[in-house]
N, C-alpha and C positions, 0 to 999 in steps of 0.2 A: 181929353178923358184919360187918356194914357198917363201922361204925366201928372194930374189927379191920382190914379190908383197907384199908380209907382211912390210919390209921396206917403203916400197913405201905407204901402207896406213896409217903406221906409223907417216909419215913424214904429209902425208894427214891431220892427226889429229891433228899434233900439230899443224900445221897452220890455222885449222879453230880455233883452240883454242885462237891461239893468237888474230885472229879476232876480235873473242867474247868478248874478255877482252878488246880490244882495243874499241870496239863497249858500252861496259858498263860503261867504263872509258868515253869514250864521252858524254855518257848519264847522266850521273852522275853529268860532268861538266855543262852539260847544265840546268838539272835541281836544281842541285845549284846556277846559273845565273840567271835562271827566280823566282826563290824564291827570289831572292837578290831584284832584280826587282820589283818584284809586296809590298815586306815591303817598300820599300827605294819611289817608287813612290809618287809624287804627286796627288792621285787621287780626282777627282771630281765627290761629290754624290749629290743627292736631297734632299733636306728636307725642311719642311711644314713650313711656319714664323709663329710666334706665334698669329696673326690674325687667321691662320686659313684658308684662305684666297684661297692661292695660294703657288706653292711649289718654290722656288728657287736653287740655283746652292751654294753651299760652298764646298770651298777646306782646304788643312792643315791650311794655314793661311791666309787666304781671302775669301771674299764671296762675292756675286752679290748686287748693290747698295739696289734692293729694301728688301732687308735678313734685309740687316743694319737699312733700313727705317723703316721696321716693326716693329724690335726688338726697336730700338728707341720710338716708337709712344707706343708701348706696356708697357715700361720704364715706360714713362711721366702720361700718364694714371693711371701705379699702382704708383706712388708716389706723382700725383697731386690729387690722390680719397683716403683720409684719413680721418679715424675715430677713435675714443677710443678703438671702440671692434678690427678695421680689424690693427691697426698699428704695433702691434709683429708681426703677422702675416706675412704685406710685409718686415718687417724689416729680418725676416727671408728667406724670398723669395732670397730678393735679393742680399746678405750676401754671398752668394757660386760665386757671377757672379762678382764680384768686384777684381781688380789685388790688389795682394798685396801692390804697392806703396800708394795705392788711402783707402786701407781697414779700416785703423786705424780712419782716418780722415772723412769716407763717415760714419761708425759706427755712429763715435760720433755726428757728426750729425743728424742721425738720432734716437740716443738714446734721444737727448736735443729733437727732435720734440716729440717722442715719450712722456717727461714726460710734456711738454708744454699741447698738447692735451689732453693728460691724467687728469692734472691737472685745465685747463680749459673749458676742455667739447666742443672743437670745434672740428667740423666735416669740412674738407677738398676735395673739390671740383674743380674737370678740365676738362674744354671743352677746346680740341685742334681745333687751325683752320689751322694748315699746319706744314709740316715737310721739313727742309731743309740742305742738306748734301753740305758743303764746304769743296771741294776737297784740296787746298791749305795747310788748317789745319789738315783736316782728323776727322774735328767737324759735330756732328750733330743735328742739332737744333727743336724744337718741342716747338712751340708757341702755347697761346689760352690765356683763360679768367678764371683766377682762383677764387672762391667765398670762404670765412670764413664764416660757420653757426655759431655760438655762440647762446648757448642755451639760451642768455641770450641777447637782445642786436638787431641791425638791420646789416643784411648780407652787408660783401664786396664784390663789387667786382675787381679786380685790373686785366691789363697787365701779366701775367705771361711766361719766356720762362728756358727750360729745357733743359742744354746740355749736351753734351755726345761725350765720344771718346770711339767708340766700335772696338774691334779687335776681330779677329778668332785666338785665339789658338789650335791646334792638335782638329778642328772642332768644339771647343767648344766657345760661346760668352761669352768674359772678356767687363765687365764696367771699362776701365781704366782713366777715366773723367769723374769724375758729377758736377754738378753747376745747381742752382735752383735759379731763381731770377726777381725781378720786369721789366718790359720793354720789347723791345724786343730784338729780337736775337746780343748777341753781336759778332755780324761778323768781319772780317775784315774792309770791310768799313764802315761799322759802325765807328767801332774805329778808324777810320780813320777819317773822319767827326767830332769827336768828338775831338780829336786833332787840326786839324784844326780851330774848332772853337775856341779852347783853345787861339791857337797861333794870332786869328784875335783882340779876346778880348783883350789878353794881350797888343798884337800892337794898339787897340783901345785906352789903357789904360796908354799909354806912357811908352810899354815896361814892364810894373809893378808897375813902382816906383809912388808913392802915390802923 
């Protein structure tokens, strides 16, 4: 009888055992899954636009219109408010935020303002009057009124609009489009219009021919 019941809890044992193993093995699988899970997701956090302002919503690679509006408007601000002392300064700012296809060439640009002002002593001024995001392009525009102080001389003031193609990378804002220029926003219809007129004048003008 003895050796009867010894068997028998024998037997008892190895199958809670297998259980357990089979129980740990599940466990194992599952929290290998949910790691997989929470790296491999797309999550969506908070974070504050660089106004200051208010917080919005960004994911891996997108973020909420008004993310893009702010960082835009905050853009045109440090690039239309130039002076001799602050221009390394933004030149360095904004040097880390630039895609590399746009880097070489936003640089150099701003290297040539950098010894323009330097060399002529003008302090660079922007008052924005609106910021405007076309979906179509995935452009975003930041218009106002730029002024030239010249130390020397009577202030301009001109049309100025700033644009930008801003994307979210792995959370972070790439300037992968800059353009800085007199007039305003050149949109779609805009250039559209502009065409247009092209093609009335030309038709005005018998086609071309002189």
């Amino acid at each position: 009888m003895r050796l009867t019941s010894a068997m028998a809890s024998w037997k008892s044992a190895l199958t809670v055992a297998k259980l357990m193993t089979a129980v740990v093995v599940v466990e194992g699988i599952a929290m290998t899954g949910l790691a997989y899970a929470l790296v491999t997701s797309d999550r969506t956090i908070v974070m504050m636009a660089p106004d200051g302002g208010r917080h919005d919503s960004v994911n891996r690679d997108a973020a909420s219109r008004g993310y893009v509006e702010a960082w835009a408007f905050y853009l045109a601000q440090m690039l239309g408010n130039v002076t001799p002392e602050n221009v390394g300064f933004i030149k360095a700012r904004i040097s880390p935020l630039l895609c590399p296809d746009i880097y070489g060439d936003a640089m150099a640009m701003l290297s040539n303002q950098v010894v323009t002002i330097t060399r002529d002593r003008v302090a660079l001024s922007f008052e924005p009057h609106g910021v405007l995001v076309e979906d179509a392009t995935g452009k975003v525009f930041v218009d106002g009124q730029a002024t030239d102080h010249p130390v020397m001389g009577t202030e301009e003031r001109t049309e100025r609009s700033f644009e930008f193609v801003i994307r979210i990378s792995d959370y972070r804002v790439q300037v992968c489009g800059l353009q800085s220029y007199e007039g305003p926003p050149r949109t779609l219809q805009l250039l559209a219009q502009g065409k247009e007129r092209d093609a009335q004048a030309k038709s005005g003008n018998g086609g071309g021919r002189p």
